[in-house]
ZAMARGU-4260 file (C-alpha; in steps of 0.2 Angstrom, whole numbers, plus 5000, padded with zeros to 4 digits):
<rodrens>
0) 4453/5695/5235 | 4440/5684/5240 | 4447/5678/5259 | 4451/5660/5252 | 4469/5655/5254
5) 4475/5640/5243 | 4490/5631/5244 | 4501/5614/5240 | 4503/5602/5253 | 4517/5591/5254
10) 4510/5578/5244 | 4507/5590/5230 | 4489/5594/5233 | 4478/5610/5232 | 4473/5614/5252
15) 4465/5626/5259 | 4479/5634/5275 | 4470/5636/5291 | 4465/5654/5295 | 4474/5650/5313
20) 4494/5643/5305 | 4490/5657/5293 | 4487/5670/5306 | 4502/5664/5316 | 4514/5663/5302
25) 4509/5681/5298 | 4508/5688/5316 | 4526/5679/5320 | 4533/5686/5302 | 4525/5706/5304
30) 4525/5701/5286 | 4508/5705/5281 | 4505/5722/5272 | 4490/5730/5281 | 4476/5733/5268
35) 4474/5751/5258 | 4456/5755/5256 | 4451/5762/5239 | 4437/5773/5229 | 4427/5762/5215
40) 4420/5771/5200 | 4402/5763/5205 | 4400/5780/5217 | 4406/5779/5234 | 4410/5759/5236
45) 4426/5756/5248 | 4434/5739/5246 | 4451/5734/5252 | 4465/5733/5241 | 4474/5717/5239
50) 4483/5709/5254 | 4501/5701/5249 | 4508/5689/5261 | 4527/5685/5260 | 4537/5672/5269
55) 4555/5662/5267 | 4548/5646/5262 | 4558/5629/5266 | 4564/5619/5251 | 4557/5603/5259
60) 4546/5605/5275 | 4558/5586/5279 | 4573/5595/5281 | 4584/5600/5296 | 4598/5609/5289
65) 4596/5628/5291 | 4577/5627/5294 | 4570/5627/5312 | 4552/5631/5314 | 4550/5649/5313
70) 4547/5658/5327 | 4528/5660/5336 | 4518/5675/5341 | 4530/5686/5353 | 4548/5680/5347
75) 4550/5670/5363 | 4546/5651/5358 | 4544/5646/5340 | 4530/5636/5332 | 4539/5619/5334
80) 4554/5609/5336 | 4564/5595/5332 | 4558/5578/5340 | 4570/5565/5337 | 4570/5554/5322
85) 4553/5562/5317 | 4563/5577/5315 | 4554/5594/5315 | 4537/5598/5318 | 4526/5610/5323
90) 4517/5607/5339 | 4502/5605/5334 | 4505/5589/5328 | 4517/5584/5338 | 4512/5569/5350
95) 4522/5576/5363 | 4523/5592/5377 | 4540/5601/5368 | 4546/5620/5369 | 4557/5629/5357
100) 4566/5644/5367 | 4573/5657/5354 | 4587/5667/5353 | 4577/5682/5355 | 4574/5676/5372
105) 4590/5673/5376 | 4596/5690/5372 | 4584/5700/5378 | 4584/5692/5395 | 4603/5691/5394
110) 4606/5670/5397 | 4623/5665/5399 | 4619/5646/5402 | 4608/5635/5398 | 4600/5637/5415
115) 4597/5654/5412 | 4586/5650/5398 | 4577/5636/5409 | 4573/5647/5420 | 4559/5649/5409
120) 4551/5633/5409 | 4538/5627/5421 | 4540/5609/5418 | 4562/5608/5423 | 4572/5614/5438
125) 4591/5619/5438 | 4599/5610/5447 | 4619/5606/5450 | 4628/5589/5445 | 4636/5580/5461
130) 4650/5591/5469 | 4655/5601/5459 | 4647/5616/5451 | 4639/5608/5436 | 4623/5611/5428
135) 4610/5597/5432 | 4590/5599/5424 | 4576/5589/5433 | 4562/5587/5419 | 4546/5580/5427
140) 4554/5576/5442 | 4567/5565/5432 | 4587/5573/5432 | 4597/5575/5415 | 4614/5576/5415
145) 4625/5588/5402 | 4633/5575/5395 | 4615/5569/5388 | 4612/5583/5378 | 4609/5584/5360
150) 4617/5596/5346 | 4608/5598/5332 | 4599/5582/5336 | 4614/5572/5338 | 4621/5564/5354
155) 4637/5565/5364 | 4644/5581/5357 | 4637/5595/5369 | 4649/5601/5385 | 4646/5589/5400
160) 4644/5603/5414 | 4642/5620/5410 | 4634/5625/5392 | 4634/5643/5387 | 4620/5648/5374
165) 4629/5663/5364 | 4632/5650/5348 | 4614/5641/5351 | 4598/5649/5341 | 4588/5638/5348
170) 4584/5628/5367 | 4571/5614/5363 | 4564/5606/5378 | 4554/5589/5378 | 4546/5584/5391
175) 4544/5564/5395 | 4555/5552/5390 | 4563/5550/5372 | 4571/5533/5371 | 4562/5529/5354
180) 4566/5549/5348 | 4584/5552/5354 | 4591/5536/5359 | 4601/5531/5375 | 4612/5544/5381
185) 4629/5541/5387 | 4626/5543/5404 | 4607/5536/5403 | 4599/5547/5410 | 4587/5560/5403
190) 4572/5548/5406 | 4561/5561/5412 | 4564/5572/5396 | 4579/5579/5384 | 4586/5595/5377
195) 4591/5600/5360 | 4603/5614/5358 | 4601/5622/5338 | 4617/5629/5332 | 4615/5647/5326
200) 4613/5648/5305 | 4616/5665/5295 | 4600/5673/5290 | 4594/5682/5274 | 4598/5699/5280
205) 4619/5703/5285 | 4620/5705/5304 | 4636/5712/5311 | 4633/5713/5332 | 4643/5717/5345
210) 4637/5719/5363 | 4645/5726/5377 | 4639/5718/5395 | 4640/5719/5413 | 4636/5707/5429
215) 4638/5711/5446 | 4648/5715/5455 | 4664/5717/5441 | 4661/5703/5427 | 4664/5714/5411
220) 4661/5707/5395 | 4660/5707/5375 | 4652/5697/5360 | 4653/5698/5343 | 4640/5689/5331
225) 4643/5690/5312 | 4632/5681/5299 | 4635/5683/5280 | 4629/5674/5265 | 4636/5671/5252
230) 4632/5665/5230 | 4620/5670/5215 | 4605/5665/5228 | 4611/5665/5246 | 4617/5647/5245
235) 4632/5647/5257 | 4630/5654/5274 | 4641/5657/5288 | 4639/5662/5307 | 4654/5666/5318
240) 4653/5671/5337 | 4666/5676/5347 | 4664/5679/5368 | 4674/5683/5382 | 4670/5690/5399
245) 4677/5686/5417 | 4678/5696/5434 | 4669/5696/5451 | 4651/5687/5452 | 4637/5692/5462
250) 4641/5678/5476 | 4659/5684/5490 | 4673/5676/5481 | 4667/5669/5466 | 4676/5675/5451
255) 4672/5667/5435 | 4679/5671/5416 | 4674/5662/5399 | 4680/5661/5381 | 4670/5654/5368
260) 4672/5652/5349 | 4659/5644/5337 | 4655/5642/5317 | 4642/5640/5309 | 4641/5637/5291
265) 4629/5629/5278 | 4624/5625/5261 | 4607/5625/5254 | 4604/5620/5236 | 4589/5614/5228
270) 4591/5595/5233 | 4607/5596/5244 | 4610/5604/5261 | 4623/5603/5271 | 4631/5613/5289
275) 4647/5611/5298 | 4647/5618/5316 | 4664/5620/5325 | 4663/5627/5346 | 4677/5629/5358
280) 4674/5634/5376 | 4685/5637/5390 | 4675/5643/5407 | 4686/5642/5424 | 4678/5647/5441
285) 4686/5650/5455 | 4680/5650/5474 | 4663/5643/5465 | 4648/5642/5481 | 4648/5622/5484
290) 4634/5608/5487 | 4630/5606/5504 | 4628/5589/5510 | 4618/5583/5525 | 4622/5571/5542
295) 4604/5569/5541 | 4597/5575/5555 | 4589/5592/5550 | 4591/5604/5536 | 4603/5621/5542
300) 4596/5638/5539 | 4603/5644/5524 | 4616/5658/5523 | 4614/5676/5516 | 4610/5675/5499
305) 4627/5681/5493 | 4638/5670/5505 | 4652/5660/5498 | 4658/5645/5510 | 4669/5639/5498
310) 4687/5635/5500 | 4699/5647/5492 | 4709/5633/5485 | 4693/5627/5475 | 4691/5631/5456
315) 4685/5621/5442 | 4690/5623/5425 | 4680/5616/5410 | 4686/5615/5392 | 4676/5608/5379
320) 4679/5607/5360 | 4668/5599/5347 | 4665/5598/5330 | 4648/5591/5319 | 4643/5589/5301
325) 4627/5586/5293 | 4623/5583/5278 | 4604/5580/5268 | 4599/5575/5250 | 4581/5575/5239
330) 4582/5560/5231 | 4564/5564/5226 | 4552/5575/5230 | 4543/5564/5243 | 4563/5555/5248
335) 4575/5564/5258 | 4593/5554/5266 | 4604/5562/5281 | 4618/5560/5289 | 4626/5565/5303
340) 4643/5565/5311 | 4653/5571/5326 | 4666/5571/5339 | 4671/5579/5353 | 4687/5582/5367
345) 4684/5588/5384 | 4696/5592/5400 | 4692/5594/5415 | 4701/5600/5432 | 4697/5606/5446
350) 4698/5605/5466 | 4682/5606/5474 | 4677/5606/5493 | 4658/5604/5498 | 4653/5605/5518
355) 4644/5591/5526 | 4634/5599/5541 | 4619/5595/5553 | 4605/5606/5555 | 4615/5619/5564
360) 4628/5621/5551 | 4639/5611/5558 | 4651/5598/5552 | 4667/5594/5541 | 4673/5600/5524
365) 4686/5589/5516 | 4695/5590/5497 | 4690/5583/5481 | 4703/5583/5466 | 4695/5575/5449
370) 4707/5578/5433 | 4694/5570/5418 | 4695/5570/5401 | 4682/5564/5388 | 4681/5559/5370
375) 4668/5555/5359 | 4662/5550/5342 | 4645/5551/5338 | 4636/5547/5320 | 4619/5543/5313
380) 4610/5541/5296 | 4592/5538/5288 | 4579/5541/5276 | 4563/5550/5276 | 4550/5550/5266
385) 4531/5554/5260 | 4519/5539/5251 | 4500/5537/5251 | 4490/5523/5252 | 4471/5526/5246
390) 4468/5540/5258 | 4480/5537/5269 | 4494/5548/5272 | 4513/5538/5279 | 4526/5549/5284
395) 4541/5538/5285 | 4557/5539/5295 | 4570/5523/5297 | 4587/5525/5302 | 4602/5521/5314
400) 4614/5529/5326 | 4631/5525/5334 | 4642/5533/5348 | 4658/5529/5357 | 4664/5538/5372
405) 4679/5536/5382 | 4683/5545/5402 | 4699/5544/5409 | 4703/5553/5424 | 4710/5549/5441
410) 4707/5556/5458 | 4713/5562/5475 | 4704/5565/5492 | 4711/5577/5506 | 4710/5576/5524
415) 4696/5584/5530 | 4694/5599/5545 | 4680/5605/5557 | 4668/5618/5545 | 4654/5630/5551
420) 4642/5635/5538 | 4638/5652/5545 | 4655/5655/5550 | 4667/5645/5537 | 4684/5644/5539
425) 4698/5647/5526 | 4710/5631/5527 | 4726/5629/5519 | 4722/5615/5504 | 4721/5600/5513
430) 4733/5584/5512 | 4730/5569/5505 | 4724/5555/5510 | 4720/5542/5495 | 4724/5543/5477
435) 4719/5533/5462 | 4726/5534/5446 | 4742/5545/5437 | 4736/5565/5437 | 4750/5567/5423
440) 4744/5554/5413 | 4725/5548/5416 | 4723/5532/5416 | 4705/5525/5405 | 4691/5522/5418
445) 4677/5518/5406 | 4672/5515/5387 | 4654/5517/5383 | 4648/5507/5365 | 4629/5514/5362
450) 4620/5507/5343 | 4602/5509/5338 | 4591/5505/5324 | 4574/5514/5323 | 4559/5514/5312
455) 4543/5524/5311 | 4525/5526/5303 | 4517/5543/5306 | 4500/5536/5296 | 4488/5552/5293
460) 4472/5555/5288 | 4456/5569/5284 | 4471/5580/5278 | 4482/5578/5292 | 4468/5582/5305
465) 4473/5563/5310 | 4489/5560/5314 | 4493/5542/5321 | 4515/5536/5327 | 4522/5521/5330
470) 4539/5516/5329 | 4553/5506/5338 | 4572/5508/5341 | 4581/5492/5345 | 4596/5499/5354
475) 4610/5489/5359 | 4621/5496/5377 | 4641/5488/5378 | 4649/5497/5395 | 4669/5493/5398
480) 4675/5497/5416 | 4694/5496/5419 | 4706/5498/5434 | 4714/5514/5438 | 4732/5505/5441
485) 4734/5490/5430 | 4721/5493/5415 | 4715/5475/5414 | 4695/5477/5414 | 4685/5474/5428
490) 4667/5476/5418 | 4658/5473/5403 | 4640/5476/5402 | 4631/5467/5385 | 4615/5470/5385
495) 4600/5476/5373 | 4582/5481/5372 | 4568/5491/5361 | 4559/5503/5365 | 4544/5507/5357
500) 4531/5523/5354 | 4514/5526/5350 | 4509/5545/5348 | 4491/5551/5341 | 4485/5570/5336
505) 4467/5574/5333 | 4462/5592/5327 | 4446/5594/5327 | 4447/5611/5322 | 4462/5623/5319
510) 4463/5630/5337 | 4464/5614/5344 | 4476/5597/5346 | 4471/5582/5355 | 4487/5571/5358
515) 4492/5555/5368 | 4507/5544/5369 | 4515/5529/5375 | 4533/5531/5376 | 4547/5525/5385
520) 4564/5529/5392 | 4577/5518/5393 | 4594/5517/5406 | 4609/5506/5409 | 4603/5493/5424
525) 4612/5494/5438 | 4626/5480/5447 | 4624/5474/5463 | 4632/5485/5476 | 4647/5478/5488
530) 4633/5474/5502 | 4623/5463/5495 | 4624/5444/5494 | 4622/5445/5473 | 4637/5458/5474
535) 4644/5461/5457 | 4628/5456/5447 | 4623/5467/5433 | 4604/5469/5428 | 4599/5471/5410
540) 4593/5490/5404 | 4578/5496/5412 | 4563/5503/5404 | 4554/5518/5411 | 4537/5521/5403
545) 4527/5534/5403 | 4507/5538/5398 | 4502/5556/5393 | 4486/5564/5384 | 4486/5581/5384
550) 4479/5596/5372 | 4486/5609/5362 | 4477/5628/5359 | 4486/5639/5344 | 4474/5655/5342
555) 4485/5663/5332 | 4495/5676/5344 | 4492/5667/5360 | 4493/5648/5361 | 4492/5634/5376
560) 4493/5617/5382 | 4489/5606/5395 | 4497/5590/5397 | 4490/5575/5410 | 4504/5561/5414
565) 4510/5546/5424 | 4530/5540/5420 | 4535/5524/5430 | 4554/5522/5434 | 4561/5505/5441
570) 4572/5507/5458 | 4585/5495/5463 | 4582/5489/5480 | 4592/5479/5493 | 4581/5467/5503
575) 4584/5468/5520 | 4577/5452/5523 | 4587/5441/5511 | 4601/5455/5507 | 4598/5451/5488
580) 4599/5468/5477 | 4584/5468/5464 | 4578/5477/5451 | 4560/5478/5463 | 4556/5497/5468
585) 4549/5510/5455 | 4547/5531/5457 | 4528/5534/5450 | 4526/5552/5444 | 4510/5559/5440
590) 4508/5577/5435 | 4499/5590/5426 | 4507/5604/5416 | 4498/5619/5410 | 4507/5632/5397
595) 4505/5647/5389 | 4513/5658/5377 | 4512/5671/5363 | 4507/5691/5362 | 4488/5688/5362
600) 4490/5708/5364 | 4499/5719/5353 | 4514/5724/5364 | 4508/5714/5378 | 4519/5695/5377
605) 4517/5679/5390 | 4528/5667/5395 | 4523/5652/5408 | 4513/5639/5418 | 4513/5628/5430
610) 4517/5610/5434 | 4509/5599/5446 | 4519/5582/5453 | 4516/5568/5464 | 4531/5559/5464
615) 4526/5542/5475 | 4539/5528/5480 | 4533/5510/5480 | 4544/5493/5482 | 4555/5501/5494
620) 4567/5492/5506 | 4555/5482/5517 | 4543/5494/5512 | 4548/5508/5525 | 4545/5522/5512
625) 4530/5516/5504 | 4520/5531/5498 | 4532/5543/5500 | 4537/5557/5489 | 4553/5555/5479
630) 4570/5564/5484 | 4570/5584/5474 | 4552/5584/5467 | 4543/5598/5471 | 4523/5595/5472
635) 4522/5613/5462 | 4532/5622/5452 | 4529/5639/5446 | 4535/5652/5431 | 4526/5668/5423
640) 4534/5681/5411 | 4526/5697/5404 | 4534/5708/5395 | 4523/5726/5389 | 4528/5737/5379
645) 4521/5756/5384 | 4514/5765/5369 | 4519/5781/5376 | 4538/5776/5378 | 4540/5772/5362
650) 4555/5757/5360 | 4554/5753/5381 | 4549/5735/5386 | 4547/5732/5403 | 4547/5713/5409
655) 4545/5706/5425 | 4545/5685/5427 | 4540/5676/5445 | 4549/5659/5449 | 4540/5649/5464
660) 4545/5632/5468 | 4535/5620/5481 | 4544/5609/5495 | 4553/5595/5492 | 4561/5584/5504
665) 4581/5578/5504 | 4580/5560/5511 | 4568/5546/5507 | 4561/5544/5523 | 4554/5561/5519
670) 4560/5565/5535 | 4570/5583/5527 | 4561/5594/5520 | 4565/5612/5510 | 4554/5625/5511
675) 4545/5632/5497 | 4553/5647/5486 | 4548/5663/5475 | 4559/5674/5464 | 4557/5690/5458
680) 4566/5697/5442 | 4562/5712/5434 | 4572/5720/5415 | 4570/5732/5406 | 4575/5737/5388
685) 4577/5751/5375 | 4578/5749/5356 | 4583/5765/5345 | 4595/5771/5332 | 4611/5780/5332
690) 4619/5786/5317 | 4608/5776/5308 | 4611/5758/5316 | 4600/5747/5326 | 4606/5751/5346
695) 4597/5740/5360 | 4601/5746/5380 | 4596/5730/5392 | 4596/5729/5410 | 4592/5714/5421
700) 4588/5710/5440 | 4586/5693/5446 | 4581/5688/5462 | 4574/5707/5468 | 4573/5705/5484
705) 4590/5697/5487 | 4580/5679/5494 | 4590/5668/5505 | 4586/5650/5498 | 4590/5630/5495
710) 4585/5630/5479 | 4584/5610/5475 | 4587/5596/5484 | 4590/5584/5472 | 4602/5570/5473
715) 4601/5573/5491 | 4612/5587/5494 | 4606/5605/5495 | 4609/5618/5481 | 4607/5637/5485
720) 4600/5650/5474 | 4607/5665/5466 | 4609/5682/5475 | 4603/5700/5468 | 4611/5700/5452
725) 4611/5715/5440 | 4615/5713/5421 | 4617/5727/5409 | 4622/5727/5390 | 4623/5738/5376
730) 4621/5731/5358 | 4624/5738/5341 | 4621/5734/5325 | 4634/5740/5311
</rodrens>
């Protein structure tokens, strides 16, 4: 063997593979045969014996169905992820800052939401929706609601509040905004980046897994994961999960249980490919630890770390059903077509009762009943293909995408009753006081009408060492709002917009990746509120935009990146002058993100960086909170995660990941301010064989030291973190 490696491209062309994507492939695969030495008959010559590298290779490197990235150095991130309508690609040459979380993670460090695994990331915070106790993200200093997360790459389908990640193999996080890659969301936000969940496929290899677990203080729980193929060469593949747990949580009072189903199945012919993913989940908290909001003059001290000031009449109970097809087809070798299509039913109930105190913890507490249900149909097509032009390279995508949402609910508020934070008092469910709508039968509050176009260039040149984007998506926003009580609408929102993208990679050698990008994100604009002369008038979409250049390190086992940025988002203001509302303020965030990840020592793995923000305000209201910092956006934000593996306890990791988070201030007068925060959580593991089958032991601590703290201030209203929580679980493989 002479230390060449030759391969086809995907234009059909003899390359030479870099030693680096070589390296990782092999290093992430444990594929590659270590190298026998052997006795020549020339009289005491050693020369290595031939070195045969094996891998599963991808029918065509455009395709989605059933073929993510594979995973990178490490197990815990894999080597790319999918980025919109460009589909997958690896980050190398990828324009953007994006991170694929595998399932390895997730299991190993036991993740039962979706902020569980963001826990991870350095560049989002976990937050919790307005009220109720609903999973928020803040990426770059921007918030993302549930309902704008994608499945597979298509919108509307994921659950709006709470998303367990047992049926997902994969948590793909990009950061900046993604108008031109995802589209519009439902509830348009997401302008500060977007989230991917990947639907867990049936490997190579049967797998029949059960895993026992335990969470403090008596949450007991079980999963089952079964994946099977099935024809003459492995064409059809199918992945069930089955979950359930419930009991006693870590925070007084909270009891939580969930049921979850999914099913994954797939097809993958020579030209045809195909997957149908069915999920049902059913998660019901009682007693869940509310919001707190403020009066505004001081922030209170915050309670023990495993107080529960909730009501006892508060629970909240999510159900969420949905169901997606996608379907891919080789017309030629260098022409692919997809499709994609999916709908989705949602209820929600619940009773919910946040405090608002001053900065002794004193206030009011009051009742908030929200009945909601949600359904949505969501499709999208396209083409991609390969051409070359001299020595150009085009990698060519053009498509469109659809999706209709309809809310019903109604709503009832309670009186409301003195409330100590430190000393909270157990009231009898409060009466009412107003109502809207019929709790029997929901009346329909909004329909939401989102269309796009899109159509991109990825030109290339110098095999590939030049990558240049662009693209645009023309994307067309219809809103209907109707009353509670009669039905007649009350508002209809016509507008459009594109949104367009220019992304760049430079390699100049295989280590390295120079990137840059102009993108955009792109949100419903606002009405006029009741207070302003112009009251009632509705502003056409706004357009964030956001500049980044940044670069990319793959050594191989370890790899890094380092992203410099600036995202402008337009404010609605109301002139205190004139009393005219105006699209006239904007949110400026500038930051710098540094990451790492891989094993860059064998049985040593890493997991982290850190974010830098400066999150100024500018047009404000008579300019009183000129050059202030935005409402929730930490200055700093901080996550490292090493795991070791002892080679003296053979099968042992020990892991150990360190969360900090900067102050932030609750009002915009930046008058309230959270202190900074650090977590400690620790895990361990144990991987051996009983009876001849694959048994893993895990245990979990977060938050060590039991830290009393407001986690996030976002939106306003303070969020506290979680307790000491211990997690245990015992998997086996039959």
């Amino acid at each position: 063997m002479n230390g060449a490696v030759i391969a086809t491209d995907r234009r059909g062309r003899r390359a030479g593979v870099s030693r680096a994507l070589m390296m990782s492939t092999v290093l992430a695969t444990g594929m590659l045969a270590p190298p026998a030495l052997a006795q020549t008959s020339g009289g005491g010559t050693i020369e290595l014996a031939p070195v045969t590298v094996e891998g599963e290779a991808i029918a065509n490197p455009k395709s989605s169905v059933g073929a993510p990235p594979p995973a990178y150095a490490g197990g815990q991130v894999s080597r790319g992820a999918r980025t919109g309508a460009l589909g997958n690609r690896d980050i190398m040459d990828t324009p953007f800052s994006v991170t694929s979380y595998t399932d390895t993670l997730i299991e190993n460090q036991q993740a039962e939401t979706l902020g569980d695994v963001l826990l991870n990331d350095p560049g989002v915070r976990v937050s919790r929706s307005f009220g109720n106790s609903g999973e928020q993200f803040v990426i770059r200093g921007l918030p993302l609601n549930g309902e704008d997360l994608l499945i597979d790459g298509l919108a509307g389908t994921a659950p709006r509040q709470i998303t367990a990640v047992e049926m997902f193999e994969r948590i793909e996080v990009l950061r900046g905004p993604s108008a031109f890659l995802n589209g519009i969301g439902p509830s348009s936000s997401g302008i500060g980046g977007s989230i991917n969940l990947v639907p867990k496929r049936a490997g190579d290899a049967p797998l029949t897994r059960f895993t026992a677990t335990y969470g403090m203080d008596e949450e007991l729980g079980g999963h089952l994961d079964i994946g099977r193929r099935f024809g003459p060469e492995g064409e059809f593949g199918i992945r069930a999960n089955i979950v359930g747990r419930g009991g006693d949580t870590a925070v007084q009072g909270e009891e939580e249980s969930l049921m979850l189903g999914s099913l994954g199945m797939d097809y993958r012919g020579d030209r045809f490919r195909a997957s149908l993913d069915i999920g049902h989940q059913k998660l019901r908290i009682d007693g869940p630890r509310p919001n707190v909001q403020l009066t505004g003059d001081g922030i209170p001290a915050v309670p023990d770390a495993d107080a529960d000031y909730s009501q006892a009449f508060s629970y909240t109970e999510l159900r969420e059903t949905f169901a997606q097809t996608r379907l891919e087809y080789d017309f030629t070798p260098n022409v692919m077509g997809y499709a994609a299509f999916g709908v989705r039913d949602m209820r929600e109930d619940g009773s919910y009762s946040n405090p608002t105190v001053n900065a002794a913890g004193i206030g009011t507490i009051g009742r908030l009943d929200v009945p909601r249900e949600d359904t949505a149909v969501s499709g999208m097509a396209g083409m991609r293909a390969d051409a070359q032009t001299g020595f150009v390279g085009h990698r060519l995508d053009a498509g469109f995408s659809a999706l209709r949402t309809v809310n019903k609910n109604a709503y009832e508020f309670g009186t409301s009753a003195p409330f100590d934070l430190n000393n909270p008092i157990d009231y009898p469910k409060f009466p009412t006081s107003f109502a809207g709508g019929d709790f029997e039968d929901l009346p329909k509050v909004s329909e939401v009408n989102l269309k796009s176009v899109f159509v991109s260039d990825t030109l290339s040149v110098l095999d590939d060492r030049v990558q240049l984007t662009l693209g645009a998506r023309h994307q067309w926003l219809q809103v209907e709002g109707f009353d509670r009580a009669s039905g007649s609408r009350t508002d209809n929102y016509d507008e459009s917009a594109t949104s367009p993208v220019v992304g760049i990679v430079v390699k100049p050698t295989d280590y390295l990746s120079l990137y840059a990008n102009r993108i955009e994100g792109l949100a419903q604009g606002p009405s006029a509120p009741s207070n302003a002369l112009n009251f009632g008038q509705i502003f056409a979409p706004y357009e964030a935009v956001q500049y980044e250049v940044g670069a990319k390190f793959d050594f191989g086992r370890f790899g890094a990146s380092v992203a410099l940025f600036e995202l402008e988002k337009p404010n609605g203001v109301l002139d205190p002058t004139t009393q005219i509302y105006g699209i006239s303020g904007e949110q400026q965030n500038r930051g710098i993100e540094l990451m790492m990840f891989g094993e860059p020592v064998t049985g040593i793995r890493l997991l982290g960086g850190v974010t830098f923000i400066d999150p100024e305000l500018n047009g404000t209201a008579g300019g009183a909170n000129d050059g202030n910092d935005a409402i929730g956006v930490p200055n700093f934000q901080a996550n490292f995660g090493a795991e070791w593996d002892p080679a003296f306890l053979r099968g042992v990791t020990l892991a150990s990941r360190v969360i900090h988070t900067g102050s932030q201030y609750a009002n915009d007068a930046n008058t309230l301010k959270l202190d900074s925060w650090t977590r400690l959580d620790i895990g361990a593991r144990y991987t051996t064989e009983i009876d001849n089958r694959a048994v893993t032991f895990r245990a979990n601590i977060e938050n060590v030291t039991n830290e009393a703290y407001w986690a996030s201030a976002n939106g306003g209203y303070l969020v506290q973190g979680d307790p000491l929580t211990l997690k245990i679980s015992a998997g086996i493989d039959f």
